[in-house]
Structure formats: C-alpha cells, structure tokens
C-alpha positions in Angstrom: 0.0 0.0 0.0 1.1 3.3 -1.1 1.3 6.3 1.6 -1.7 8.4 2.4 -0.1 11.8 3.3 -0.9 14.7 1.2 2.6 15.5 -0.3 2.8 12.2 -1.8 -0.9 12.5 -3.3 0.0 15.4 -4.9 3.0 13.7 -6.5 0.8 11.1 -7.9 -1.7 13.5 -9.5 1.5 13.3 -12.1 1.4 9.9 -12.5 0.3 8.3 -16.1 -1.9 5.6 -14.6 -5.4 6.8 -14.4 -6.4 4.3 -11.5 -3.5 6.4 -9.5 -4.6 9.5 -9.9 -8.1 8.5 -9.1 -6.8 7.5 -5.7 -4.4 10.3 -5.0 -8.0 12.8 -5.8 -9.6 10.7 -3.4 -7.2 11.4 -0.2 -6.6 15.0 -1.5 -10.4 15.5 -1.0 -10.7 13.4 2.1 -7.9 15.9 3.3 -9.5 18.9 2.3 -13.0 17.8 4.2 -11.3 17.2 7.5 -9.3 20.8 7.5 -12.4 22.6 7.4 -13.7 21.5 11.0 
C-alpha cells in the first residue's frame, strides 16, 4: 500500500496511470474535508 499523506498524493496527481490519480483525488479530498472542522 502506497502512503496516504498529502505531499505524496500530490505527486501522484503526475502519474500516467489513471487508477492512481483517481486515488491520490480521493485522499486530497478526504484531506481537504477534514481541514475545514
């Protein structure tokens, strides 16, 4: 399993695979929803 902190999402946003990206989006968001509280 690949890490879940932000910087490294970000990184895979670059990535070619499609599946990855998805992924990174997913914990970028899930990031983004806990920072508001």
């Amino acid at each position: 399993m690949e890490k879940q902190d932000l910087s490294s999402a970000y990184r895979r946003l670059k990535s070619p695979n499609i599946k990855t990206r998805k992924r990174a989006l997913k914990i970028i968001h899930q990031y983004k929803r806990n920072n508001k509280k």
